[in-house]
N, C-alpha and C positions, 0 to 999 in steps of 0.2 A: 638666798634669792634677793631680788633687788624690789621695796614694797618702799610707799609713800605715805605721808598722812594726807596727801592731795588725793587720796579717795577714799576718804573714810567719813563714814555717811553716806556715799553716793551708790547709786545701784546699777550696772554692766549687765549687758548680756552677751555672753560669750556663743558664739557660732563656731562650730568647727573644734575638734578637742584632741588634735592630732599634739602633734609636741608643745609645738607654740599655746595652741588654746590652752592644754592642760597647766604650763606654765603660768601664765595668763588669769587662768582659775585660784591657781595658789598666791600668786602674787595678791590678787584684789581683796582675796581671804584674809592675806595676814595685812591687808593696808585697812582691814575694817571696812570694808565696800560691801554691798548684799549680791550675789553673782547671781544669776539666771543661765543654766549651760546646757548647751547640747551639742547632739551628732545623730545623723541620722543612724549611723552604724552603733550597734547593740557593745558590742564589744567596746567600743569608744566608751561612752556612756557611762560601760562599768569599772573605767580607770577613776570616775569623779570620784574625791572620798564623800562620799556624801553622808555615810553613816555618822554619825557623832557631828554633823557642820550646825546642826542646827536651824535658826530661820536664815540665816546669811547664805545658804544655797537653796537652789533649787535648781530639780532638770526638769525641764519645759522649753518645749520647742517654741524660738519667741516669733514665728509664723502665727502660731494659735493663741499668743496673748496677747493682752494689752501692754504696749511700749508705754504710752504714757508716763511721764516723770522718769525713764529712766534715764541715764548721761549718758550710755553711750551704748554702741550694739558692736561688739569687738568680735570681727570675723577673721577666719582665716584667709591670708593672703591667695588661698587655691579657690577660694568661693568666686566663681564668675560676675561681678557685681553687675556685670552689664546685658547677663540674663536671670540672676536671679532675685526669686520674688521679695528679698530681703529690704532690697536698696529700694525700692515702692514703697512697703511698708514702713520703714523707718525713716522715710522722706513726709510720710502724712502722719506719724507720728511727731515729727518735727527733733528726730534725734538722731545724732552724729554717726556716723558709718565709720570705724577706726579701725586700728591695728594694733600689736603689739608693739610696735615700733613707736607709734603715738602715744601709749602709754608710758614707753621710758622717758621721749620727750617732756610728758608732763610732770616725770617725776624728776628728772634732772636737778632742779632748786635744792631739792631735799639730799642730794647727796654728798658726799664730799668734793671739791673742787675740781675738775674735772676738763676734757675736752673729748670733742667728739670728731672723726673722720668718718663720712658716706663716702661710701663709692658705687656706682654705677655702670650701667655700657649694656651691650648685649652680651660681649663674651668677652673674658679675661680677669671678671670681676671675682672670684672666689682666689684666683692666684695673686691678683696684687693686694687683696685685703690680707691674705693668707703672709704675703711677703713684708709687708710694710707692718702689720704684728710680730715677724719675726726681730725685724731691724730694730723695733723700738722694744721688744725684750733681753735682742744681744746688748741694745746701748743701757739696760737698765732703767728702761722705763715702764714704769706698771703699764697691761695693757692687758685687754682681751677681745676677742673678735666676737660676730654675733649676728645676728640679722640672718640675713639666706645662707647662713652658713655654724657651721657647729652647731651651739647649744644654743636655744633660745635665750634670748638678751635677759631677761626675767626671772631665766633663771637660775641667772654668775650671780657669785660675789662683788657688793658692788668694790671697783675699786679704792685704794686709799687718797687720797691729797694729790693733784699732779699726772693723777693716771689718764692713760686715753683709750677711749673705746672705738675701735675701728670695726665699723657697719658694712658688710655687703647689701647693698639694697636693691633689690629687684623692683619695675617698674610695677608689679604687684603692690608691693611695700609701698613704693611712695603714693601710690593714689590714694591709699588710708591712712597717710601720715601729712599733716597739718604745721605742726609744729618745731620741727626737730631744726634748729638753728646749730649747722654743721659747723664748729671754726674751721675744717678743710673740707671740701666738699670735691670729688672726684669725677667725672665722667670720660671713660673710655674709647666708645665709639658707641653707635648706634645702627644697626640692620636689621633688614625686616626679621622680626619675628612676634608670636605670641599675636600676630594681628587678629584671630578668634575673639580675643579682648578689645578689641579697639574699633573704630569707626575707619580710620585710615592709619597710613603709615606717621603722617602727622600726627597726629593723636599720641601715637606710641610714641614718639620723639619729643613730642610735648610733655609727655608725662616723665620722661629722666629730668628733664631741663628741672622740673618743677623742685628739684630736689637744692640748686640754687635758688629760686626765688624766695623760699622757706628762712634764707640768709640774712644775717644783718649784714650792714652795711660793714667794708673792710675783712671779712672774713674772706678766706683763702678761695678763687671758685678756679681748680684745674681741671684743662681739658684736653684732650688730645687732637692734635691736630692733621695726623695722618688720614683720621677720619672724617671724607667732607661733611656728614651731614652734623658730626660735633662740632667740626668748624665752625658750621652755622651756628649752631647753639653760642659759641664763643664771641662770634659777632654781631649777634642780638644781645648779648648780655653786655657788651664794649658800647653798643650803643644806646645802651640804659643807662641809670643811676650806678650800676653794678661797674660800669669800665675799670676804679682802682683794683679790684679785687683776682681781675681777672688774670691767670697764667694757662700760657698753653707749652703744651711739650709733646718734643717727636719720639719716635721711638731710637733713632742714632743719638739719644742726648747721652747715653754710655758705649761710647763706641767699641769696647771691650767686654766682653763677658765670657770669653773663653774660660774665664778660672771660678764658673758659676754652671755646674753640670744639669741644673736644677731649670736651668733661664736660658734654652737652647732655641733658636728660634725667633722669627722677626717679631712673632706675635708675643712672645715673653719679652722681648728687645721693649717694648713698649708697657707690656707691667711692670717692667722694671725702670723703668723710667718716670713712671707716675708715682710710685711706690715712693723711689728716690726723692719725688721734689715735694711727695705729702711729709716725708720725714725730712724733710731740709726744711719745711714751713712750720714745722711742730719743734724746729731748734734742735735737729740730732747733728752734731758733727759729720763732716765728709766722710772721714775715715771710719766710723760707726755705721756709717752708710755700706762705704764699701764692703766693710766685714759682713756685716749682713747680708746682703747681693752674695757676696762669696758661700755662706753656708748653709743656706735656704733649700732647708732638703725635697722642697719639690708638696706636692698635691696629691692626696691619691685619686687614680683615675683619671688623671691629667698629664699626658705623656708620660705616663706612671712605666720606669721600669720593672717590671715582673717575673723577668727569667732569663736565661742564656742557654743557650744548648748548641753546641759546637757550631761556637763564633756565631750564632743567630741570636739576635736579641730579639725581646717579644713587650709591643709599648702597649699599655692599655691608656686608653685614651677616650674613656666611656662615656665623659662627659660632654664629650663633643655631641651636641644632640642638634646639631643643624650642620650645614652646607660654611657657612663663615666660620664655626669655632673649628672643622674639621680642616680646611684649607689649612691652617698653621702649620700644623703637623704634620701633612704634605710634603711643606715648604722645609721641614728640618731635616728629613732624612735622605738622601741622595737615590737610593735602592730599596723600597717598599714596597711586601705585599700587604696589601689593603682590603680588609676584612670591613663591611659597612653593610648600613641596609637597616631595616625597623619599621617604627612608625612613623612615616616622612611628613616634614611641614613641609617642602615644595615639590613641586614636579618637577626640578631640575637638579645640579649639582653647584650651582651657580658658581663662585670662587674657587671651588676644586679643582675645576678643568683646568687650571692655569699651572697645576702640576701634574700634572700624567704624567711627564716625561720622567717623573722620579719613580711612578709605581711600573715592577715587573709585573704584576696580574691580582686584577681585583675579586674578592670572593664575596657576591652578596648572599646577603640573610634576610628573611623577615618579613615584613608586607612591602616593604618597599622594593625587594629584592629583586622582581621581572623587572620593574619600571626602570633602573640604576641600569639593571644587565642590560636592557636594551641602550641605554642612554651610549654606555661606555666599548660595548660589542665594537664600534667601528675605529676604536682609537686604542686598545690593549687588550688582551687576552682576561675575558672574564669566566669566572666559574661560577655557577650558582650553587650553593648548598644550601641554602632555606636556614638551617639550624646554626648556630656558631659553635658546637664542637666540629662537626663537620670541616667548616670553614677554617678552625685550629690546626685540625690536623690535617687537610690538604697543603694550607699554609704552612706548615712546617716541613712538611714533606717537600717543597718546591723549591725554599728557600735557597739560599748559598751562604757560606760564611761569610761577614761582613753585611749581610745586608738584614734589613727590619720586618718581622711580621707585625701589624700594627693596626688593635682594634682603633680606630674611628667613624662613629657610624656614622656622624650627620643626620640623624635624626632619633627620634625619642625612641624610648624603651619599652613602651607601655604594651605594644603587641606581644612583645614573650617573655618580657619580666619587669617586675615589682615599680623598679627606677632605674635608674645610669649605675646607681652602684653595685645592686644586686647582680646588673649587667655586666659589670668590669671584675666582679666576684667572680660570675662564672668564666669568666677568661682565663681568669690567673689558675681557676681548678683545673679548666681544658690545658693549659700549658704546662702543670705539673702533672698531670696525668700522661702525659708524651712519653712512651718508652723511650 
């Protein structure tokens, strides 16, 4: 795990004890910190080791204690800061509201020599953090991912001399993170979402941006320019202090990727583009570049192929938990039945509609599933089946060879399972189960 002597002595109270906290926990442990942990759920609680920790733990909910003298109250990036009673509390305490993201930053000094890439957006950000770790492990460069993705940061190995750790960071993440001076710093695009957090849509847009401002001066800040309201970001930061620093890239900057099965698609055309010029500023060779682009075997649950069945191919695509990451995918495949529906963040389909003309007949599921059928009733043949086996297997049944049955819901997962992944689990079992 990765621990500091920049907290030893000092006293943390951990919120939230899901992966990250528990990580979080251990880390402050072995850096000599005194930890204060909880969760509201029982079961959480009793992953703490707390038998044998001594006085350096305790679980205490820090609602009910006194914060006084502690450095820092390290919550989970799911904790709603902007209704819960935490961010009160620890504001008349007069102590820091952080994350674990915050924490690497502090520890940074104490590690071996090192660089770091954030990257950001609404959507796209787990496949170009995912691709641009690949590129700089085919070119042999240490590296590990971390942040909204995999293993908690806290708790790799840190790397040796030279290596780089590449961050997916969620607008979660950055609001409790302070310090973290990216030498590439990414941002993808920006649409509404997760606004439940936010005051406005500015807010939301305000809070990627901030993942540059955190920048020293001369480090790398890329943005995408397909997308107007990053644009903007791009053009308030050109018209700062920040102008050297600044690169923007489209998504045609690789006008080829047919020989990259992994990068299909206008919306991968553009992580692969970003990917590209974080590892062309971190010093990887073109042709290192390209080999990577070439064998980047893809995301699971992200245009995830999952099965064939006489000439029908079947994509899961579970991650897609809005209306903007579900459009991509749309856009890739010519002939789709489209399987969507869930717990919906809009009332509309909004960038979806712009490919109907590729789906033969859409099957909704889920709570969203009337609202979607009525949406799409006057423009293609919709089926409802509430449940997605259902929806599998009507969807297979309809199909023709050559063309896609293809989970994308466009909205969350949280009405009939766990998350996105447990989601795109039960697809891949619905599709092996197909006599």
């Amino acid at each position: 795990m990765i621990s500091s002597p920049a907290f030893s002595g000092k006293r943390y109270a951990v919120l939230g004890l899901a992966r990250s906290g528990l990580a979080t926990v251990r880390s402050l442990l072995a850096s000599g910190a005194a930890v204060t942990a909880w969760d509201q759920k029982e079961e959480a609680r009793a992953q703490v080791p707390a038998a044998g920790a001594g006085e350096d733990l305790v679980l205490a909910d820090p609602l009910a204690i006194d914060l006084s003298g502690y450095d820092g109250i390290v919550v989970s990036p799911g904790i709603p800061l902007n209704r819960h009673p935490i961010a009160e509390k620890a504001r008349q305490a007069g102590v820091p509201v952080i994350g674990d993201i915050e924490l690497f930053a502090l520890a940074r000094p104490s590690l071996p020599p090192h660089k770091v890439v954030g990257i950001t957006g609404t959507n796209g950000k787990s496949t170009t953090t995912a691709l641009l770790h690949h590129i700089l492990k085919s070119a042999g460069v240490p590296s590990l991912m971390g942040g909204n993705i995999g293993l908690p940061i806290l708790a790799q190995e840190p790397l040796p001399e030279g290596g780089v750790y590449v961050l997916e960071l969620s607008s979660y993440q950055i609001d409790i993170t302070f310090s973290l001076d990216c030498e590439v710093a990414v941002l993808l695009n920006v649409t509404p979402d997760h606004l439940d957090r936010y005051d406005s849509f500015e807010a939301y847009r305000d809070s990627k941006s901030r993942l540059f401002e955190m920048q020293s001066a001369g480090h790398a800040a890329l943005i995408g320019e397909d997308d107007p309201v990053a644009a903007e970001v791009a053009d308030d930061l050109v018209r700062s202090e920040r102008r050297a620093g600044v690169r923007r890239f489209r998504r045609n900057a690789i006008p080829d990727l047919s020989g990259s099965p992994a990068l299909q698609g206008p919306h991968n055309a553009q992580n692969a583009a970003a990917a590209a010029m974080a590892a062309e500023a971190l010093g990887i060779p073109a042709e290192a570049i390209a080999e990577g682009l070439r064998t980047y075997p893809g995301l699971p649950h992200r245009m995830e192929l999952v099965g064939e069945r006489n000439g029908i191919r079947f994509v899961n695509d579970s991650k897609a938990t809005n209306p903007d990451s579900a459009a991509p995918a749309l856009a890739a495949y010519p002939a789709i039945h489209w399987i969507l529906g869930g717990l919906p963040k809009s009332d509309d389909l909004g960038p979806c509609t712009a490919h109907l003309d590729h789906v033969r007949a859409a099957y909704t599921i889920g709570e969203a599933g009337p609202t979607f059928a009525r949406l799409l009733k006057s423009r293609i043949p919709v089926i409802e089946c509430e449940r997605l086996t259902e929806a599998v297997r009507r969807a297979a049944g309809a199909a023709a060879p050559g063309e896609v049955v293809l989970l994308s819901p466009a909205c969350a997962s949280f009405d009939q399972f766990r998350d996105y992944e447990a989601r795109g689990e039960a697809f891949r079992a619905a599709v092996e189960a197909l006599a």
